[in-house]
C-alpha positions as CSV (number, residue, x, y, z in Angstrom):
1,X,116.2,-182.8,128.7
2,X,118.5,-179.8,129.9
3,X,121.3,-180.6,132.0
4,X,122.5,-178.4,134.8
5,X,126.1,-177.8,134.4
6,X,126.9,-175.6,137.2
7,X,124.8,-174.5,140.1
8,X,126.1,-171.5,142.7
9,X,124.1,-170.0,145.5
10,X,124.2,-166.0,145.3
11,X,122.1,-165.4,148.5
12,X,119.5,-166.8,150.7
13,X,117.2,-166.3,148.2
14,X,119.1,-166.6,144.8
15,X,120.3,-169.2,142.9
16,X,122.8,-169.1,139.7
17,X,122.6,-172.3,137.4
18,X,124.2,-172.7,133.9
19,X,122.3,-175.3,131.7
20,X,123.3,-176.8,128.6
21,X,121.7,-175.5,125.6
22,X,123.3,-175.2,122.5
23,X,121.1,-173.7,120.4
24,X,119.8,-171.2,122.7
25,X,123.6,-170.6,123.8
26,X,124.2,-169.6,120.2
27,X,121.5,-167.0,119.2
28,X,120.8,-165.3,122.5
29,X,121.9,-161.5,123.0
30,X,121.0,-159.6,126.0
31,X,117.9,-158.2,127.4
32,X,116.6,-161.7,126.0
33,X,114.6,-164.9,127.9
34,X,114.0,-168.3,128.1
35,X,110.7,-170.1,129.2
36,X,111.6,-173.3,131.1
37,X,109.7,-176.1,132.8
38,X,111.2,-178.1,135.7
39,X,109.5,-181.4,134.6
40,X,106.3,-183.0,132.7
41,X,104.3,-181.7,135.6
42,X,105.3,-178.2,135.9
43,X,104.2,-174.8,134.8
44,X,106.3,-173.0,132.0
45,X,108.0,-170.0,133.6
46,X,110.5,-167.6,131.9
47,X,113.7,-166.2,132.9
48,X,116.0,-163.8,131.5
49,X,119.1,-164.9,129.5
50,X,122.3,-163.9,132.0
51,X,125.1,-165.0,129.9
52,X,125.9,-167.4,127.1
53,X,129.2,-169.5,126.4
54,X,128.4,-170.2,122.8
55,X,132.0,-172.7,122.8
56,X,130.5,-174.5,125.9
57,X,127.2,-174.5,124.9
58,X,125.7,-173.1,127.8
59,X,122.8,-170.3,129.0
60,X,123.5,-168.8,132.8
61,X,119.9,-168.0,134.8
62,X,119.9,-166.3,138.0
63,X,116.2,-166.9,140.2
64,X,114.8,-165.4,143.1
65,X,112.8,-168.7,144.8
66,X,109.3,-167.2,145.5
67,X,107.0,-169.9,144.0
68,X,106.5,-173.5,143.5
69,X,108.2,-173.8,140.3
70,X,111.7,-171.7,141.5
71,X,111.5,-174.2,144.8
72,X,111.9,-177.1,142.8
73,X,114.3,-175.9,140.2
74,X,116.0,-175.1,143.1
75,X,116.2,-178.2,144.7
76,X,118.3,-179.9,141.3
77,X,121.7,-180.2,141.6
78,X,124.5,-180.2,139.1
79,X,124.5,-183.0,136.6
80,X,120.5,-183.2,136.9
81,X,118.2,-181.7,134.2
82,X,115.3,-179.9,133.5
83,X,112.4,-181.0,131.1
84,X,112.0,-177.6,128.9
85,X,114.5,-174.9,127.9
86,X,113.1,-172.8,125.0
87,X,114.5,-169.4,123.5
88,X,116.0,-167.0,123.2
89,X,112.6,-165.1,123.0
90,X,111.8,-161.3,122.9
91,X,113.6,-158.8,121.7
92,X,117.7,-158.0,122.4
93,X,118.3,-154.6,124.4
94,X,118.8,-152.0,121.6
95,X,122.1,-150.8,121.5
96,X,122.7,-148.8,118.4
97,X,124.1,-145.4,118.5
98,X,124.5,-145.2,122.7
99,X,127.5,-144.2,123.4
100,X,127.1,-143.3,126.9
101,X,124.4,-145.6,129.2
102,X,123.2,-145.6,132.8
103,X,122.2,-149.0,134.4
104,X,120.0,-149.1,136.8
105,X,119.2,-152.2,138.9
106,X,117.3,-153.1,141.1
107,X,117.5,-156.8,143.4
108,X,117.1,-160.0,141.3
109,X,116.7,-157.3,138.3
110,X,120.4,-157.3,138.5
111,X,120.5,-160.6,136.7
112,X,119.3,-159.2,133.8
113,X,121.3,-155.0,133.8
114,X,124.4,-157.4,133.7
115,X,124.5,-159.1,130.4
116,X,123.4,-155.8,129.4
117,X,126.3,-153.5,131.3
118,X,128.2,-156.0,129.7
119,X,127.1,-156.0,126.0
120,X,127.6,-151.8,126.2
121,X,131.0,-152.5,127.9
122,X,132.2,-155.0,125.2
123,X,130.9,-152.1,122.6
124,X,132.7,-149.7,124.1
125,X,130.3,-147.6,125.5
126,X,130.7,-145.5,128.4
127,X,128.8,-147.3,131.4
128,X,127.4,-146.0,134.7
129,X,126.0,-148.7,136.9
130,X,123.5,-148.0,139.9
131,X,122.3,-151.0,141.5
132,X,120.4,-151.8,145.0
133,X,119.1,-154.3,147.4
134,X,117.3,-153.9,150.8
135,X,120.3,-155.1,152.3
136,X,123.9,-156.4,152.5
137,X,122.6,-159.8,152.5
138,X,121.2,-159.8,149.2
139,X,123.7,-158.2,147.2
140,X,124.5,-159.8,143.9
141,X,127.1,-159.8,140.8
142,X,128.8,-156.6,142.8
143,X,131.8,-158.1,141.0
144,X,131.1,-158.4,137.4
145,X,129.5,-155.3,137.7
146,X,132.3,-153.2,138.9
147,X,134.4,-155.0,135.8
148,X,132.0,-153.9,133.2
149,X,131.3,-150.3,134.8
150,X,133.3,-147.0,134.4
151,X,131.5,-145.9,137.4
152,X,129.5,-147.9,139.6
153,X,127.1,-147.0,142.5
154,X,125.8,-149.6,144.8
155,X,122.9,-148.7,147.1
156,X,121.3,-151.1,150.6
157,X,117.6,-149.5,151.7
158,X,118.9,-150.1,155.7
159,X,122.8,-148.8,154.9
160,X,124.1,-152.4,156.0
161,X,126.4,-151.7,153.0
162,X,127.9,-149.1,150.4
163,X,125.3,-146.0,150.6
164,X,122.0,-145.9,152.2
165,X,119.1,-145.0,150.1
166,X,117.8,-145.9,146.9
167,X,118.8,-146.0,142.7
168,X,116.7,-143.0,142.5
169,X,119.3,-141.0,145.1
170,X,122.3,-141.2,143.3
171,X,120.9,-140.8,139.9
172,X,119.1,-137.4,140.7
173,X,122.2,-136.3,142.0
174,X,123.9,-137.0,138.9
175,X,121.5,-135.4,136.4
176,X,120.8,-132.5,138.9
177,X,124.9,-132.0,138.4
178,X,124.8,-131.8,135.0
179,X,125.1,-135.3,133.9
180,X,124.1,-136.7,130.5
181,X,123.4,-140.1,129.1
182,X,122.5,-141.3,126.0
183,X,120.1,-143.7,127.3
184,X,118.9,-145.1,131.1
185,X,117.9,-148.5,130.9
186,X,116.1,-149.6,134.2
187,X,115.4,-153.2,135.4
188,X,113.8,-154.5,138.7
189,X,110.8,-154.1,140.7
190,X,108.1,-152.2,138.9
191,X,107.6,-149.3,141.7
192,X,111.5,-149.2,141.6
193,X,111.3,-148.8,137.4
194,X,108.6,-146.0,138.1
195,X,110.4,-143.5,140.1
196,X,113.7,-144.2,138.2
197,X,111.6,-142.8,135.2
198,X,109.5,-140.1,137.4
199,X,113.1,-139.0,138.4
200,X,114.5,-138.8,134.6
201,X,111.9,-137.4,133.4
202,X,112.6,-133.8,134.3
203,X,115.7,-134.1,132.4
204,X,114.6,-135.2,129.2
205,X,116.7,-138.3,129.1
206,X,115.5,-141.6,126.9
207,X,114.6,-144.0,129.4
208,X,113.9,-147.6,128.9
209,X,112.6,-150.3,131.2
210,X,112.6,-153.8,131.1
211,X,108.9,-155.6,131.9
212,X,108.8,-159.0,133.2
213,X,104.6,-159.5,133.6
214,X,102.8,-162.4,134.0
215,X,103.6,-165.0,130.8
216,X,102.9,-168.3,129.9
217,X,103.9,-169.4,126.8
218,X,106.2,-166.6,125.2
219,X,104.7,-166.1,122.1
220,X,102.1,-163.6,122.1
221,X,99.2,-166.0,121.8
222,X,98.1,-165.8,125.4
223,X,97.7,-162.3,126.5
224,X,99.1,-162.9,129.9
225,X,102.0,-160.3,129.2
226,X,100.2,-157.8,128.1
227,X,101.1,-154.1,128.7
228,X,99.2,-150.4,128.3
229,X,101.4,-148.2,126.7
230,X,100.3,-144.3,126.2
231,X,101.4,-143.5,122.8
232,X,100.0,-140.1,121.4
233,X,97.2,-139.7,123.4
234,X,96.4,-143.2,122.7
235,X,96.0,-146.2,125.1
236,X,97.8,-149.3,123.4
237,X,98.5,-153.2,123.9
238,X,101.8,-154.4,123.5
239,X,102.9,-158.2,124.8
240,X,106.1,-158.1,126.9
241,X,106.7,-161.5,125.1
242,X,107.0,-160.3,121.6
243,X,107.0,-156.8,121.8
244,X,109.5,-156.1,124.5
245,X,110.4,-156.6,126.9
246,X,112.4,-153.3,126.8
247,X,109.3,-150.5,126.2
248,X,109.8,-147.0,126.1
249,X,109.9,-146.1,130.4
250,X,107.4,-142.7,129.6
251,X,105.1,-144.5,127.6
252,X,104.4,-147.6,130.3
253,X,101.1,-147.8,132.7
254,X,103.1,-148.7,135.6
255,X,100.0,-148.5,137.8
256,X,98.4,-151.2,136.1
257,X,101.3,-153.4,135.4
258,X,101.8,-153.5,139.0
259,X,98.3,-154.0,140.0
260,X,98.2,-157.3,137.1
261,X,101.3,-158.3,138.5
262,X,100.0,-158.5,142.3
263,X,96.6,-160.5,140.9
264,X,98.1,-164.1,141.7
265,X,100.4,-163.1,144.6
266,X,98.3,-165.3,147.5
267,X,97.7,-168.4,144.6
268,X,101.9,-168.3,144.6
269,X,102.6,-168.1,147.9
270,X,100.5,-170.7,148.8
271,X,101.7,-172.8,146.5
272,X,105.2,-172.1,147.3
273,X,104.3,-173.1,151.0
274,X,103.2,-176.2,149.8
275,X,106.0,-177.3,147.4
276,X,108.2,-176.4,150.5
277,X,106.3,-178.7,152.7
278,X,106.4,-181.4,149.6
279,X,110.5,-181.5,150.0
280,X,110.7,-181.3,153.8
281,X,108.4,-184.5,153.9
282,X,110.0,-186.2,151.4
């Protein structure tokens, strides 16, 4: 058992918990995951690694609640636990020989640019954040951002806050000025990752996203992760759990990964409807 040591609404819809893990709290790096299950009944899920405190022992998650499994972690409280916490898994966020980086988020997908801001910040990289939500109430982490950013850029779809528009905006003005970067390392919704690379790609810079498909048990043995990368003329499988989950941005079937990643959308919601109606009866 897992025990939750801290728990901290971010919005309506977002939850921040810090669970005691040792082990994981020692080895994980960012751009990392955990797979976790909520009790002996429930489905294994991963999450991305958001921070570690390798003296306390702890791993910090950050969820959107969207399904049955994110409801009831979300009903624990602090001092409670939670059945299954393995990792770290996947790969860390290569960070070799970039100097200067651009970090673009995108909603809960800011969970996981910010261990990564941070790990570039801490290197001593120069570090340009973007990040946006549809609106003012589901901004997140504008703070630890801003303290891990030479230059940050925050962007709300209806203009309730900051600048009006979206990641793509600011970062085509930047590149269209002149702008370099070493690397641009995307994270959030797939369509959002695809014209963040449709954007850069006129401009020749590396760009890297990170893929969070369907996965069950995190070690490449399932196939539910699996990815279609172009490579060479070539059409190639990779598995997000193992291979990734940062992939080369140009390379990725973003099409595809967005229709696999829509295939189970009614199954969730109904099941989130029902684990909803579970607690208010209770």
């Amino acid at each position: 058992m897992y025990r939750i040591v801290r728990k901290k609404v971010l919005n309506p819809t977002v939850t921040q918990m810090e669970i005691e893990a040792p082990l994981v709290a020692r080895k994980a790096r960012p751009g990392q995951f955990i797979i976790l299950r909520v009790d002996d009944e429930g489905e294994r899920i991963p999450l991305t690694v958001a921070g570690t405190d390798a003296e306390e022992g702890t791993v910090k998650i950050i969820f959107q609640i969207v399904g049955s499994t994110t409801e009831r972690l979300n009903h624990k409280d602090e001092g409670e636990t939670i059945r299954d916490f393995v990792g770290p898994l996947g790969m860390p966020t290569r960070t070799e020989s970039i100097k200067k980086v651009c970090i673009v988020g995108g909603g809960v997908g800011c969970a996981i640019a910010m261990p990564v801001a941070q790990e570039f910040h801490r290197l001593g990289a120069e570090v340009t954040s973007i990040i946006g939500f549809r609106n003012r109430d589901l901004l997140i982490l504008e703070d630890e951002f801003r303290a891990c950013s030479d230059r940050l850029v925050v962007m709300t779809d209806d203009g309730s806050y900051a600048r009006q528009g979206n990641v793509t905006a600011p970062l085509k003005e930047m590149l269209e000025a002149g702008e370099t970067f070493d690397e641009i390392i995307t994270i959030g919704p797939l369509v959002m990752m695809k014209f963040v690379t449709l954007t850069a790609k006129p401009f020749g810079v590396p760009v890297t996203a990170s893929m969070n498909p369907i996965m069950i048990d995190g070690t490449g043995m399932c196939g539910g992760c699996r990815l279609t990368l172009n490579q060479d003329g070539r059409r190639v499988t990779k598995f997000a759990c193992v291979d990734g989950p940062d992939f080369n941005a140009y390379e990725i079937d973003f099409d595809e990964a967005m229709s696999r990643c829509r295939m189970y959308f009614n199954q969730e919601r109904r099941a989130h409807e029902q684990t909803c109606n579970l607690f208010k009866n209770a």
